[in-house]
LUMTORDO-38119 format. One record per residue: x, y, z of N, C-alpha, C in turn; residue in one letter. Coordinates in steps of 0.02 Angstrom, whole numbers. Example, Ala and Ser with C-alpha at 12.3 -4.5 7.8 and 13.67 -1.06 7.14 Angstrom:
# residues 2
+--------+--------+--------+--------+--------+--------+--------+--------+--------+--------+
!    n.x !    n.y !    n.z !   ca.x !   ca.y !   ca.z !    c.x !    c.y !    c.z ! residu !
+--------+--------+--------+--------+--------+--------+--------+--------+--------+--------+
!    660 !   -284 !    390 !    615 !   -225 !    390 !    660 !   -165 !    390 !      A !
!    642 !   -112 !    354 !    684 !    -53 !    357 !    645 !      2 !    394 !      S !
+--------+--------+--------+--------+--------+--------+--------+--------+--------+--------+
***
This chain:
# residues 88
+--------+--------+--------+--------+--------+--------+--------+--------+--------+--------+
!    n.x !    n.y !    n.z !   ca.x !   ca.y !   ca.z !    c.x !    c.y !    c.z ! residu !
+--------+--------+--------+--------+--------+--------+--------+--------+--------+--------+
!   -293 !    -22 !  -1129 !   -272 !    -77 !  -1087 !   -241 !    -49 !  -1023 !      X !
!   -256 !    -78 !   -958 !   -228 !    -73 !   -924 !   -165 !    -83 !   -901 !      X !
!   -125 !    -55 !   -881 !    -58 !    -95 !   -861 !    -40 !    -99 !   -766 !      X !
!     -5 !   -150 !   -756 !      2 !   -146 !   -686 !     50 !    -99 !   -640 !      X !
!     24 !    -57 !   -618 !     93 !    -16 !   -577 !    157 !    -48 !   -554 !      X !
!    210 !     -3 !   -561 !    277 !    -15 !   -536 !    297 !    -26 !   -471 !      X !
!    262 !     29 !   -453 !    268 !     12 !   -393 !    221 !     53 !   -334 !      X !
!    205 !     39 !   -280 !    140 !     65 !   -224 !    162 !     62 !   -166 !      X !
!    120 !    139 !   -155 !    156 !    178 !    -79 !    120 !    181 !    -25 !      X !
!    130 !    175 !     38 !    107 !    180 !     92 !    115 !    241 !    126 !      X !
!     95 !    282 !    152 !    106 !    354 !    210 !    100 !    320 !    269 !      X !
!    144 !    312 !    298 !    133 !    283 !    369 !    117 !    362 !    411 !      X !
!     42 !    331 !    469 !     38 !    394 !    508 !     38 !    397 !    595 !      X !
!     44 !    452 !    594 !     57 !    431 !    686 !    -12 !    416 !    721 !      X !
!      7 !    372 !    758 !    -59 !    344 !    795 !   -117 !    391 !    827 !      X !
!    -75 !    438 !    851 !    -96 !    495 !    900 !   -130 !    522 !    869 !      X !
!   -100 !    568 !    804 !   -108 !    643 !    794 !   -114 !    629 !    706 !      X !
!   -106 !    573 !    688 !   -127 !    548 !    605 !    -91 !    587 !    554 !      X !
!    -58 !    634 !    573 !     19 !    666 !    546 !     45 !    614 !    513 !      X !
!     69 !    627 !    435 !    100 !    570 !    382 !    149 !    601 !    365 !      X !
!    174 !    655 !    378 !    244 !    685 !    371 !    286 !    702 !    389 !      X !
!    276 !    713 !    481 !    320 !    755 !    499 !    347 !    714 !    546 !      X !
!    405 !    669 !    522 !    446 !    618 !    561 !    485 !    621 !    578 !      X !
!    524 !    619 !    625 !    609 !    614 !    639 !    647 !    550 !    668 !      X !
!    678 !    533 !    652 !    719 !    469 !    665 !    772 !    463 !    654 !      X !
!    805 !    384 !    678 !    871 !    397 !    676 !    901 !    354 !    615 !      X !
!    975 !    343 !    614 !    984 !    331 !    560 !    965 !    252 !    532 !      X !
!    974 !    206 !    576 !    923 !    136 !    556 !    868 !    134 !    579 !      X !
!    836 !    173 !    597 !    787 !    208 !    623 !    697 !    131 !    672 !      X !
!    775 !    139 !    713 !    737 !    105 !    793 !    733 !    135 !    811 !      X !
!    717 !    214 !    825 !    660 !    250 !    878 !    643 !    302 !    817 !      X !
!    588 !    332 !    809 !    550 !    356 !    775 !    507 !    409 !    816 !      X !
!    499 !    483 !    806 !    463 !    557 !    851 !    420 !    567 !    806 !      X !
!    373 !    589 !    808 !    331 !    636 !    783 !    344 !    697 !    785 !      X !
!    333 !    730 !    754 !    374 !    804 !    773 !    303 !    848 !    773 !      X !
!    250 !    836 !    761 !    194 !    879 !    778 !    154 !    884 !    836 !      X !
!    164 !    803 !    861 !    148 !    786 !    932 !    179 !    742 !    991 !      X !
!    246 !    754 !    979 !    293 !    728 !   1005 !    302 !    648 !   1042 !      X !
!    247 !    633 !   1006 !    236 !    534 !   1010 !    282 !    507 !    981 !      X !
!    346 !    483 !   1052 !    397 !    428 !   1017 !    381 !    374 !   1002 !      X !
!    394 !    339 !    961 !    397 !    257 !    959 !    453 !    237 !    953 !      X !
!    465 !    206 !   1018 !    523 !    167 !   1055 !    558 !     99 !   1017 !      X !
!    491 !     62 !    958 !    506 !     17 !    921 !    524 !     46 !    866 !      X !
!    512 !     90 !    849 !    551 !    138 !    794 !    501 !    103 !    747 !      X !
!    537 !    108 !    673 !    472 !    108 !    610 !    451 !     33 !    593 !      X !
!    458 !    -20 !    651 !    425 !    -64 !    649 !    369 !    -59 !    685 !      X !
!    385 !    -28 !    742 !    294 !     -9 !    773 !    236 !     36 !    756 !      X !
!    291 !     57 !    713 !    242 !    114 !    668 !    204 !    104 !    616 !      X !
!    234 !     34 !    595 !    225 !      4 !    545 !    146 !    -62 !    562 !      X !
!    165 !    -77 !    603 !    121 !   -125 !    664 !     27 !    -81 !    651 !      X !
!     54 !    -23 !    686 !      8 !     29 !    721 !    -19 !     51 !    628 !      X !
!     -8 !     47 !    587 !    -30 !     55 !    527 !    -44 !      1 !    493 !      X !
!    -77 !    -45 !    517 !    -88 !    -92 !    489 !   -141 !   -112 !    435 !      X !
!   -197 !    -48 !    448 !   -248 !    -77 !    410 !   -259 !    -19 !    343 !      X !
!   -174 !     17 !    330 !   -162 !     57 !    281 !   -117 !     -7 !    236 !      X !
!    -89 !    -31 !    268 !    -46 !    -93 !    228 !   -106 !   -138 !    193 !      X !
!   -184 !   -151 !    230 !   -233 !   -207 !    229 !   -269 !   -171 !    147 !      X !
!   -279 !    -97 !    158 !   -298 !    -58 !    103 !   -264 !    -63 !     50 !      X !
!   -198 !    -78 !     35 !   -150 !    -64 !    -16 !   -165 !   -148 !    -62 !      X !
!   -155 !   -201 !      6 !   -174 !   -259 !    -29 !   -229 !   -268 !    -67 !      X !
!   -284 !   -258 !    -29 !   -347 !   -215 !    -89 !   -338 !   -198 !   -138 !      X !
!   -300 !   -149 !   -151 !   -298 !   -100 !   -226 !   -238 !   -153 !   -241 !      X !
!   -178 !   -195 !   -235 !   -159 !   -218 !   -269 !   -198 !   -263 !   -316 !      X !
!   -228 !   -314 !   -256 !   -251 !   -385 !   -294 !   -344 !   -354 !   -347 !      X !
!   -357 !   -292 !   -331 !   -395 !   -255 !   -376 !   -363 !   -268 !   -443 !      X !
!   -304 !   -233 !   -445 !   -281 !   -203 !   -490 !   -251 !   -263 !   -535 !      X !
!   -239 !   -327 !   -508 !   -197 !   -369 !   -536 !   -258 !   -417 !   -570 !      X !
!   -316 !   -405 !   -527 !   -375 !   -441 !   -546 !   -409 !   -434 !   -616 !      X !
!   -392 !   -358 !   -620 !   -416 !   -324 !   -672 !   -378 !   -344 !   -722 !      X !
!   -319 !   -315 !   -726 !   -248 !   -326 !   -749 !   -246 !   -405 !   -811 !      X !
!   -272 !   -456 !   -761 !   -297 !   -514 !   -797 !   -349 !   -544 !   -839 !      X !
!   -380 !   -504 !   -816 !   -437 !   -488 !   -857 !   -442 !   -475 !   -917 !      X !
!   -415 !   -413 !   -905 !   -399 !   -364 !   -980 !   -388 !   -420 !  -1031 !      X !
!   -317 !   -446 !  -1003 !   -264 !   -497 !  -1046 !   -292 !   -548 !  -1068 !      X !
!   -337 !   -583 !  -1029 !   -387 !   -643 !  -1046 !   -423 !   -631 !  -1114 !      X !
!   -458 !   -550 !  -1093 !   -516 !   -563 !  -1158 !   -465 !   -516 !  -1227 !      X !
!   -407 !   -496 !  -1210 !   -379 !   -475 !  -1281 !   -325 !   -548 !  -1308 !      X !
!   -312 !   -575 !  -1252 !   -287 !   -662 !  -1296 !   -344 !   -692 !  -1324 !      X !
!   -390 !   -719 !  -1289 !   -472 !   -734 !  -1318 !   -503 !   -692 !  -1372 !      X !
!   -478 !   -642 !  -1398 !   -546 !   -610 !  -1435 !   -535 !   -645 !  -1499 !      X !
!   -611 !   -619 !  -1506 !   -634 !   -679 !  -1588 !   -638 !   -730 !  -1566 !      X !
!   -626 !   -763 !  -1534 !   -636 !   -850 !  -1511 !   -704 !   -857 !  -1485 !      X !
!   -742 !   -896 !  -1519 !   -833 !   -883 !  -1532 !   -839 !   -961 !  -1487 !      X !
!   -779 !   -987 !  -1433 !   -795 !  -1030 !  -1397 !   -793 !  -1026 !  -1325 !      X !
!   -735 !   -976 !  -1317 !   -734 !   -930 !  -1249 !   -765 !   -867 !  -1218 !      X !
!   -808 !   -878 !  -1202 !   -838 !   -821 !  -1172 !   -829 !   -805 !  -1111 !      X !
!   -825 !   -721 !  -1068 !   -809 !   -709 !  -1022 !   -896 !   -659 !  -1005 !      X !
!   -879 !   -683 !   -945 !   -940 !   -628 !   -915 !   -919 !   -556 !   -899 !      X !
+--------+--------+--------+--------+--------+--------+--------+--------+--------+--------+
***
């Protein structure tokens, strides 16, 4: 059986230079550097966040995958033996 993850991560990366690690910021961190290619973001890790948008669009994917599945599973092991419900 499957079970549903705890929890799911994002790498946010720099727009520029696609670097997912090497960040520097401040401490509530409204401005945000790259430190490999020295691309500030002035909105700090909300624009960074913006500018990664279709890594957030991917994750929703593999969630509602996973939850899809997830239900599934549960459907046909509550249902089994029941010779009136059938699942495709």
């Amino acid at each position: 059986m499957k079970k549903l993850k705890d929890n799911y991560t994002v790498k946010l990366r720099c727009a520029t230079c696609g670097c997912d690690d090497h960040f520097e910021f401040n401490d509530d961190k409204s401005y945000v550097k790259c430190t490999m290619c020295n691309r500030e973001y002035l909105g700090g890790i909300e624009e960074l966040k913006e500018l990664n948008e279709e890594a957030f669009d991917e994750l929703k994917g593999q969630i509602a995958d996973d939850a899809k599945s997830y239900i599934q599973d549960e459907l046909r092991k509550a249902f089994k033996g029941n010779k009136f419900i059938k699942f495709k």
